[in-house]
C-alpha positions as CSV (number, residue, x, y, z in Angstrom):
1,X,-39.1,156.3,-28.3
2,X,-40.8,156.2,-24.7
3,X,-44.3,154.7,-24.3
4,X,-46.9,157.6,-24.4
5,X,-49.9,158.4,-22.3
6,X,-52.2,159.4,-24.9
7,X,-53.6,158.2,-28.4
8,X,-54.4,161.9,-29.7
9,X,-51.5,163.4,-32.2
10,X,-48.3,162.9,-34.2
11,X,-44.4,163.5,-33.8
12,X,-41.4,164.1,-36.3
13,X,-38.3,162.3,-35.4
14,X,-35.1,163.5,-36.8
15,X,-33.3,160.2,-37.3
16,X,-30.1,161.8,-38.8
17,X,-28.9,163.3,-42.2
18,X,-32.5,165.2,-43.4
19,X,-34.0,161.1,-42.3
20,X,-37.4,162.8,-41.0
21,X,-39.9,160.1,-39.9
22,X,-43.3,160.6,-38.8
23,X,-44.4,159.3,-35.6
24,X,-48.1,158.5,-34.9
25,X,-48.7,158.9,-31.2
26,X,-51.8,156.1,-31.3
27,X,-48.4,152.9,-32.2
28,X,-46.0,154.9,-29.0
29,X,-49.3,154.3,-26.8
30,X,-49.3,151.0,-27.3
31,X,-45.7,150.4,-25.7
32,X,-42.0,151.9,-26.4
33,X,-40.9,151.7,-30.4
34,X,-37.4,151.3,-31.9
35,X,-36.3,153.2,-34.8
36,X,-33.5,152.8,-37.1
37,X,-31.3,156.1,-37.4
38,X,-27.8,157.2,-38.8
39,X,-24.8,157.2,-36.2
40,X,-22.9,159.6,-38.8
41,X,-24.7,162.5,-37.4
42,X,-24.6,164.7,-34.1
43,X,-27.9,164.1,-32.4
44,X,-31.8,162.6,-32.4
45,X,-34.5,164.3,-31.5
46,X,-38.3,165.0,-32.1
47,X,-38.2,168.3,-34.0
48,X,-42.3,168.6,-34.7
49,X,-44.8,167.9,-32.4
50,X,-48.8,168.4,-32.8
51,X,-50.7,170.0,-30.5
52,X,-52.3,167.5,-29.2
53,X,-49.5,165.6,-27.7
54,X,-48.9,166.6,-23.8
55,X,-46.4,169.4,-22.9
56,X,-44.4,166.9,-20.7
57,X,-44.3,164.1,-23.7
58,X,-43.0,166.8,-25.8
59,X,-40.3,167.9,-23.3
60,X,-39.2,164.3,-23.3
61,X,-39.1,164.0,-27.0
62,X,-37.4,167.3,-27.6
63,X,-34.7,166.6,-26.0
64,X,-31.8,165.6,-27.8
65,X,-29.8,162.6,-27.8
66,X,-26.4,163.0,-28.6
67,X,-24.7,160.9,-31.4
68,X,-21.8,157.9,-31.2
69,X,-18.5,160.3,-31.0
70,X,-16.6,159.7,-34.1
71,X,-13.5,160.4,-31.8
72,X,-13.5,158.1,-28.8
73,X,-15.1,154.9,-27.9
74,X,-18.9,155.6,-27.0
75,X,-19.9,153.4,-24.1
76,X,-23.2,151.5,-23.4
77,X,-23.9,149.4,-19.9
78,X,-24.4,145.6,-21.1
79,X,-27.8,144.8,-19.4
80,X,-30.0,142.5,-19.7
81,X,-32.9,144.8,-21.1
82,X,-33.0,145.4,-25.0
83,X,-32.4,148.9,-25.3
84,X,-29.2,149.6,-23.7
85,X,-28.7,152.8,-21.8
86,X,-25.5,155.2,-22.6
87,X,-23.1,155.1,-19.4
88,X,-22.6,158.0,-17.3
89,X,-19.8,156.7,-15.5
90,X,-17.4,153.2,-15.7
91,X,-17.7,151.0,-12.4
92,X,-15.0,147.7,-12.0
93,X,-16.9,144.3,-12.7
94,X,-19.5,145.3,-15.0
95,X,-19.5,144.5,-18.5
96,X,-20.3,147.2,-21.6
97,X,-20.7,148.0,-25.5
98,X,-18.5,149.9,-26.9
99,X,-18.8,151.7,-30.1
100,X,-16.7,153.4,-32.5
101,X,-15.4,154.4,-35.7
102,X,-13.1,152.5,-38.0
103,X,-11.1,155.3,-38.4
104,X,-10.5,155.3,-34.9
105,X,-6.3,154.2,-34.0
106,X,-7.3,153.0,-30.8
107,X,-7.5,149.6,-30.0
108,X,-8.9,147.7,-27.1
109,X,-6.3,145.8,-24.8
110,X,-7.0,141.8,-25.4
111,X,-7.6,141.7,-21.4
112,X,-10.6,143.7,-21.5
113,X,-12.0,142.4,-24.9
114,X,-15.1,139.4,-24.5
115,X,-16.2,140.0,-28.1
116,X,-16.4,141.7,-31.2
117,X,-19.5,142.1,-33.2
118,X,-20.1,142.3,-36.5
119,X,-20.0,146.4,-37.9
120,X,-22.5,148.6,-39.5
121,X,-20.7,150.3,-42.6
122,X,-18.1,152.3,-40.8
123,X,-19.2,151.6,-37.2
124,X,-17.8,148.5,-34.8
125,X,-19.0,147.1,-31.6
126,X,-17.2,145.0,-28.6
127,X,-18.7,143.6,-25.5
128,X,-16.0,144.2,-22.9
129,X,-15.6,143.2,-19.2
130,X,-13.6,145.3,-16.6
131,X,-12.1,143.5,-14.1
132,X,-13.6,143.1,-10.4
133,X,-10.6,144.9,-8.5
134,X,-8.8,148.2,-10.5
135,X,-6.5,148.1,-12.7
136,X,-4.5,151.2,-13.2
137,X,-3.6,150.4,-16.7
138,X,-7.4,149.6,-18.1
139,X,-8.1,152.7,-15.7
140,X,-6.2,154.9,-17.9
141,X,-7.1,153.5,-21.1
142,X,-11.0,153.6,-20.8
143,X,-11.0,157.1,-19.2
144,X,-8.2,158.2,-21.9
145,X,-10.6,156.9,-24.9
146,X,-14.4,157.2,-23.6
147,X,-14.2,160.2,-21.6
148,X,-15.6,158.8,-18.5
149,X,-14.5,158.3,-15.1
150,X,-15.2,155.9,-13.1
151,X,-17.3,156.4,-9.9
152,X,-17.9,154.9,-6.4
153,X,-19.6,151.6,-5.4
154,X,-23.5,150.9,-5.9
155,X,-23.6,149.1,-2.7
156,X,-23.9,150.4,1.0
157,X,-24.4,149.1,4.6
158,X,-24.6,150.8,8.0
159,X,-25.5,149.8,11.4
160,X,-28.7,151.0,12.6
161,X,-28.2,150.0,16.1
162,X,-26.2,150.1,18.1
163,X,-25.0,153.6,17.6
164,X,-20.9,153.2,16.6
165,X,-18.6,154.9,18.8
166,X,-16.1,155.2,16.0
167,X,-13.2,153.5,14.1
168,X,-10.2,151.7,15.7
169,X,-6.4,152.3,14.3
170,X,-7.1,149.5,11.9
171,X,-10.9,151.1,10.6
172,X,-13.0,148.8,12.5
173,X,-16.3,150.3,13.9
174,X,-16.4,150.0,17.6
175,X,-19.6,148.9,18.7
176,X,-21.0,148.3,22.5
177,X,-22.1,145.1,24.0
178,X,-25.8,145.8,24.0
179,X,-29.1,144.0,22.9
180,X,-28.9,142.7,18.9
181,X,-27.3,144.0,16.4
182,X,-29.3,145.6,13.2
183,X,-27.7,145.6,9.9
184,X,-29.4,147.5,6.3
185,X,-28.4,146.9,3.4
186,X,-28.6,148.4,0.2
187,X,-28.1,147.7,-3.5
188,X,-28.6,150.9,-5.8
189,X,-27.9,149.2,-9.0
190,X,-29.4,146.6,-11.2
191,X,-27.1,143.9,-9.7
192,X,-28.3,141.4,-7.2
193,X,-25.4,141.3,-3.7
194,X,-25.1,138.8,-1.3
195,X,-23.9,140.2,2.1
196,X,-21.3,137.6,3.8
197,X,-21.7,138.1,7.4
198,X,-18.0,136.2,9.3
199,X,-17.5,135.2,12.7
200,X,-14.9,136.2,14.4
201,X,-14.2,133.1,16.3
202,X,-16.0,130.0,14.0
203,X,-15.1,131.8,10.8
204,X,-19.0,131.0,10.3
205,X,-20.1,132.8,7.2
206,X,-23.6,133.7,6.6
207,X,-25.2,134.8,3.2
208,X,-27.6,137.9,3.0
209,X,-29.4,138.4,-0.2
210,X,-29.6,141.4,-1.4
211,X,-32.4,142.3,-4.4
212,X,-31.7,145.2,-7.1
213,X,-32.4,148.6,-5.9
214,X,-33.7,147.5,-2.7
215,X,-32.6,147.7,0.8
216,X,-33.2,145.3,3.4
217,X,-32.5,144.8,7.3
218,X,-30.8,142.2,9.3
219,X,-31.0,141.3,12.8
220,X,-27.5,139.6,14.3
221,X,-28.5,137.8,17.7
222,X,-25.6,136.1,19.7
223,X,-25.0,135.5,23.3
224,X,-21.8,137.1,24.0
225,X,-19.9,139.6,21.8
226,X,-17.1,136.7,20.9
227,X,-19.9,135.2,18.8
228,X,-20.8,138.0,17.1
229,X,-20.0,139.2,13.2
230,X,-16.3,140.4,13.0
231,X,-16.2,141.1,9.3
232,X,-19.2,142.0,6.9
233,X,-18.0,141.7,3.2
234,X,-20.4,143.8,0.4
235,X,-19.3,143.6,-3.0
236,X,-16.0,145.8,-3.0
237,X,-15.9,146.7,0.5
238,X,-14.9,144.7,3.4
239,X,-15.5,146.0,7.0
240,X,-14.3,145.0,10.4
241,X,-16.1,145.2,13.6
242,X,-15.1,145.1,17.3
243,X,-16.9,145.4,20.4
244,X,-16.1,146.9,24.2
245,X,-18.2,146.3,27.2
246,X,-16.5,148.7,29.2
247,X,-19.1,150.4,31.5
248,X,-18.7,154.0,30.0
249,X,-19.7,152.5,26.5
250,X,-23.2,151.6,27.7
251,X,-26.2,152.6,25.4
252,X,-29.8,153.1,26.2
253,X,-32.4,152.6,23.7
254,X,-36.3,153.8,23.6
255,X,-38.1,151.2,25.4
256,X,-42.0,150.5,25.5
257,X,-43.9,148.3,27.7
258,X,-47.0,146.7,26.3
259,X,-50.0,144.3,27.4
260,X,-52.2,142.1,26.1
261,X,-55.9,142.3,27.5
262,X,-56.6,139.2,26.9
263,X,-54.3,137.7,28.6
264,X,-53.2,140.4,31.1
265,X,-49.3,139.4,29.9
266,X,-46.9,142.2,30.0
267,X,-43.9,142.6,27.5
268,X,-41.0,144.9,27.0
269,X,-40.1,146.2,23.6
270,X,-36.8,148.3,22.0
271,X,-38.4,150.8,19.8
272,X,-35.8,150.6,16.9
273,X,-36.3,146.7,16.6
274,X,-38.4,145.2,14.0
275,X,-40.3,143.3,16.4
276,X,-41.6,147.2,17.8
277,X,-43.0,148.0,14.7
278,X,-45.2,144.9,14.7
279,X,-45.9,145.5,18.3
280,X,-47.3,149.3,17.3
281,X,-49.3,148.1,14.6
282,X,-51.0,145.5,17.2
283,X,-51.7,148.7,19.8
284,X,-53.5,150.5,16.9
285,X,-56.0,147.5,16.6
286,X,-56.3,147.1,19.8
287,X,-54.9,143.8,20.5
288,X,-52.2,144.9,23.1
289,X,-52.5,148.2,25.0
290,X,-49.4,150.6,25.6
291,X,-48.4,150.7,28.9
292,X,-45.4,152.6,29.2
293,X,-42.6,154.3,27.5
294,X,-39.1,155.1,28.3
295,X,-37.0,157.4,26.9
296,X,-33.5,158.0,27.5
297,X,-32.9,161.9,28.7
298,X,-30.9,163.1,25.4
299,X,-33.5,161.9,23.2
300,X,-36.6,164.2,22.1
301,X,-39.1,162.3,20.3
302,X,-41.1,163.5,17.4
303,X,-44.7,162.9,17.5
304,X,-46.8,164.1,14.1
305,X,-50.2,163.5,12.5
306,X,-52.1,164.7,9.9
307,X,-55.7,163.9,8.7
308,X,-56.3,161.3,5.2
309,X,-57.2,164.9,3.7
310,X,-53.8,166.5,4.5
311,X,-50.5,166.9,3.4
312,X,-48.3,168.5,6.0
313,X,-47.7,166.6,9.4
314,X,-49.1,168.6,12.4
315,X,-46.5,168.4,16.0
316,X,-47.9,167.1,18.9
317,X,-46.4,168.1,22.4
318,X,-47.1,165.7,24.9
319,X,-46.0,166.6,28.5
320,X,-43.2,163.4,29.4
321,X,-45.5,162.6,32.3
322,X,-48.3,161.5,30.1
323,X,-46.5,160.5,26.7
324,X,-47.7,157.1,27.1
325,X,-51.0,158.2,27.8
326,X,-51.2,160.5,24.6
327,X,-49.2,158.1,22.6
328,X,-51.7,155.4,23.0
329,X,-54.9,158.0,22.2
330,X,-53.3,159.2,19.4
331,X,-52.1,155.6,17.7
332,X,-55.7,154.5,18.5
333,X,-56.8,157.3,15.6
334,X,-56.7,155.2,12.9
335,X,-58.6,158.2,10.7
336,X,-55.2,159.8,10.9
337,X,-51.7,158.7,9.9
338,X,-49.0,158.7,13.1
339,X,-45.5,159.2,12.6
340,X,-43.3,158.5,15.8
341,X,-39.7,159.9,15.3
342,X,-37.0,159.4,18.0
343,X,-33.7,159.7,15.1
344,X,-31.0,156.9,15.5
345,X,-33.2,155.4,18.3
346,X,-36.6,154.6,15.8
347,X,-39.0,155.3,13.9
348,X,-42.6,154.6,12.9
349,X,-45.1,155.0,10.7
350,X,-49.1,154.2,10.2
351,X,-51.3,155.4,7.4
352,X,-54.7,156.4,8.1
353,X,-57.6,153.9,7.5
354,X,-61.0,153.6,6.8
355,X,-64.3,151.6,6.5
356,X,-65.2,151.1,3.0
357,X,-68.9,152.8,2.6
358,X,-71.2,152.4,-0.3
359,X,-70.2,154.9,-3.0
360,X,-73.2,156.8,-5.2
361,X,-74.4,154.8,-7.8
362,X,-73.8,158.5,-10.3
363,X,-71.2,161.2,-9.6
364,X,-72.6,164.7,-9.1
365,X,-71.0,166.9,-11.9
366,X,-69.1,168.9,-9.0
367,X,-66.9,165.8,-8.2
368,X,-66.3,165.2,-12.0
369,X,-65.2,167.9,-12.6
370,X,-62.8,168.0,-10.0
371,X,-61.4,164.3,-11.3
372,X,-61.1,165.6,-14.6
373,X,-58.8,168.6,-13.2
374,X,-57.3,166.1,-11.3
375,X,-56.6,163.8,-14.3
376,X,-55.7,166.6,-16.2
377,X,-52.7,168.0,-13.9
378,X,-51.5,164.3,-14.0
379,X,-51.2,164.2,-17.8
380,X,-54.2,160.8,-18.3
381,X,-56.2,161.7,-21.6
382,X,-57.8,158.7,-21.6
383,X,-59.8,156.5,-19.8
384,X,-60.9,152.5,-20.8
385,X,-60.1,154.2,-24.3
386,X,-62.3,157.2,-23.8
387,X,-61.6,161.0,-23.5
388,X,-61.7,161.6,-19.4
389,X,-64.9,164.1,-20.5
390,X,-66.5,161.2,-22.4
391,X,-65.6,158.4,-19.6
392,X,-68.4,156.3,-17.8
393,X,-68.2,157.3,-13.8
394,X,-67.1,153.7,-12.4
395,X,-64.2,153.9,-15.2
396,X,-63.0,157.0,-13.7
397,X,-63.5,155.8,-9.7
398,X,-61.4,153.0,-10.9
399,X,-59.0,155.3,-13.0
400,X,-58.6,157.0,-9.5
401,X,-58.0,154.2,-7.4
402,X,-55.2,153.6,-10.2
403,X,-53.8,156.6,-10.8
404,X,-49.8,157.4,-9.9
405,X,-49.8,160.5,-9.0
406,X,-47.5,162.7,-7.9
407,X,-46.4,163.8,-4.4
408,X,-48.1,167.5,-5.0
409,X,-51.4,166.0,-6.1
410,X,-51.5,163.1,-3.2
411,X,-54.2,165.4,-0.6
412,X,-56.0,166.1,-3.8
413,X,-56.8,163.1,-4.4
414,X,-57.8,161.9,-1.0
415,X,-59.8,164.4,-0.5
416,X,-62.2,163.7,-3.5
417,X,-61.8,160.5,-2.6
418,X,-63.2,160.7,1.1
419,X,-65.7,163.1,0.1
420,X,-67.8,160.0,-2.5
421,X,-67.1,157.8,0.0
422,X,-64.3,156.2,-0.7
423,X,-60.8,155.7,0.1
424,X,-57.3,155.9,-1.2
């Protein structure tokens, strides 16, 4: 049973067979709870709950969970976590549970089998491992017997710049000679990658990290394109790369010119680099000054804003003659978040800020109220183990400042927020 927000109230569980257990909702607060039920049944679910327990708790709850099918092999993914999650789809190199009946003819092929542990009255359990690569004959057994198919890799990679001109007749991308190449990476999965990056001329392999259900960039600096990655492995997928410097291939790129006052020194920056972003964040300090901007003819920038109060971005159309001008006023406003959008050629972002002011030492009864409708629409009940009614004002400040809210209730918040003199 999932953790619950709220101490207040009770649920009945239906734990198979006319098993009815009661569930006090003050033990789910305290964390998520296993339960014991019957696999000789159809599904679990919480058929009672109080009145007191929130509508979005009780949707959860109410929702049944189906049964192990006393027909096929029912299929859990092998993580490390203690509660395993049922499997949606199979994917090739990952390990799983499998359950089933004994009355079930089936039997597991010896390649796939780790381990088979000990059964619960009529009910078995094996830890299998599919193989890395398919294999049409494990294919066909697992989809035959579990009723799953198996689905597409976890893992992607693309090339954020420079834009591909396509594939050659082998599938390699064809890239042109120009500046650094960037590189992201994702994993969508619980499994850690590691990215190989190959040369095409030292064989020189390089090792990218890649953390679960993250996504991370790479820059690939070389001096001449013979240098350069010619292969970039991912898990599964293996992808070649070649690149032309014929003259028709050339590609421009968004270009800013900064300065640094201090110093009086002048640099030139490619707007989809890292090194850019870094570079913007300095201009909205004030430690260099923006100077120029070039933009390629095809390109049309996006420039937005909005105030720390709103929630829709507000266009800004800035003549090209003065776009560095109105750039630089408008990055300056650092009451205001700035979103710069020029598509494949970059993009960036800055949230608003603000000075931290001295908050009242009492909330007037107009901005608790509004906190408690706030907490309310966010399903919090409780607050340093008091009703949000009953709870002292610095409690609910700090509830506030904690509070994950959702993306409907984000202006909401900031705008009670700036208005005691605070900020989010």
């Amino acid at each position: 049973m999932p953790k619950a927000e709220t101490a207040w109230g009770s649920i009945v569980l239906e734990c198979g067979n006319g098993n009815h257990r009661r569930i006090e909702m003050a033990r789910l607060v305290t964390g998520a709870q296993t339960y014991v039920v019957d696999p000789d049944t159809t599904s679990y679910f919480a058929s009672w709950t109080s009145h007191e327990v929130p509508a979005r708790y009780s949707a959860v709850v109410r929702e049944r969970v189906a049964a192990p099918d006393a027909d096929r092999f029912t299929v859990f993914s092998a993580s490390k976590d203690r509660q395993k999650p049922a499997a949606a789809s199979l994917r090739w190199g990952r390990n799983y549970y499998l359950i089933w009946r004994e009355e079930l003819s089936a039997k597991i092929p010896d390649d796939l089998l780790i381990a088979e542990l000990g059964p619960t009255g009529r009910w078995h359990c094996a830890l299998v491992g599919l193989p890395e690569t398919r294999d049409p004959a494990a294919e066909r057994w697992l989809t035959t017997h579990t009723g799953l198919v198996f689905g597409g890799p976890l893992s992607q990679w693309g090339v954020v710049y420079p834009p591909p001109f396509g594939t050659t007749a082998s599938g390699d991308l064809v890239l042109p000679d120009v500046g650094p190449m960037v590189l992201s990476f994702a994993s969508n999965d619980e499994t850690e990658r590691t990215v190989e990056l190959i040369s095409m001329n030292q064989l020189r392999t390089l090792d990218l990290p890649i953390s679960k259900n993250a996504t991370q960039m790479m820059e690939v600096r070389a001096s001449n394109a013979g240098e350069r990655v010619g292969t970039i492995v991912l898990g599964e997928q293996r992808q070649g790369i070649e690149w032309t410097t014929a003259s028709y291939t050339k590609v421009e790129a968004v270009t800013l010119e900064l300065s640094d006052p201090a110093t009086g020194a002048t640099r030139v920056e490619e707007f989809h680099l890292p090194a850019c972003y870094e570079a913007l964040t300095d201009v909205r300090h004030g430690r260099l000054r923006l100077l120029s901007i070039s933009v390629p003819s095809f390109v049309r920038p996006r420039v937005c804003a909005r105030a720390m109060t709103e929630i829709v971005w507000t266009d800004y159309q800035i003549p090209p003659a003065s776009l560095a001008d109105g750039l630089g006023d408008l990055i300056l406003d650092r009451d205001k978040d700035i979103w710069i959008n020029c598509g494949a050629y970059g993009s960036w972002v800055a949230m608003a800020e603000r000075s931290e002011e001295k908050r009242p030492p009492e909330l007037p009864n107009s901005y608790r109220r509004e906190l408690e409708w706030l907490f309310r629409n966010n399903n919090l009940h409780l607050l340093a183990g008091k009703r949000v009614p009953k709870a002292l004002d610095g409690d609910m400040l700090a509830g506030l400042e904690r509070l994950g809210l959702n993306s409907r209730m984000a202006g909401h918040a900031r705008k009670i927020m700036q208005s005691i003199g605070r900020r989010r």
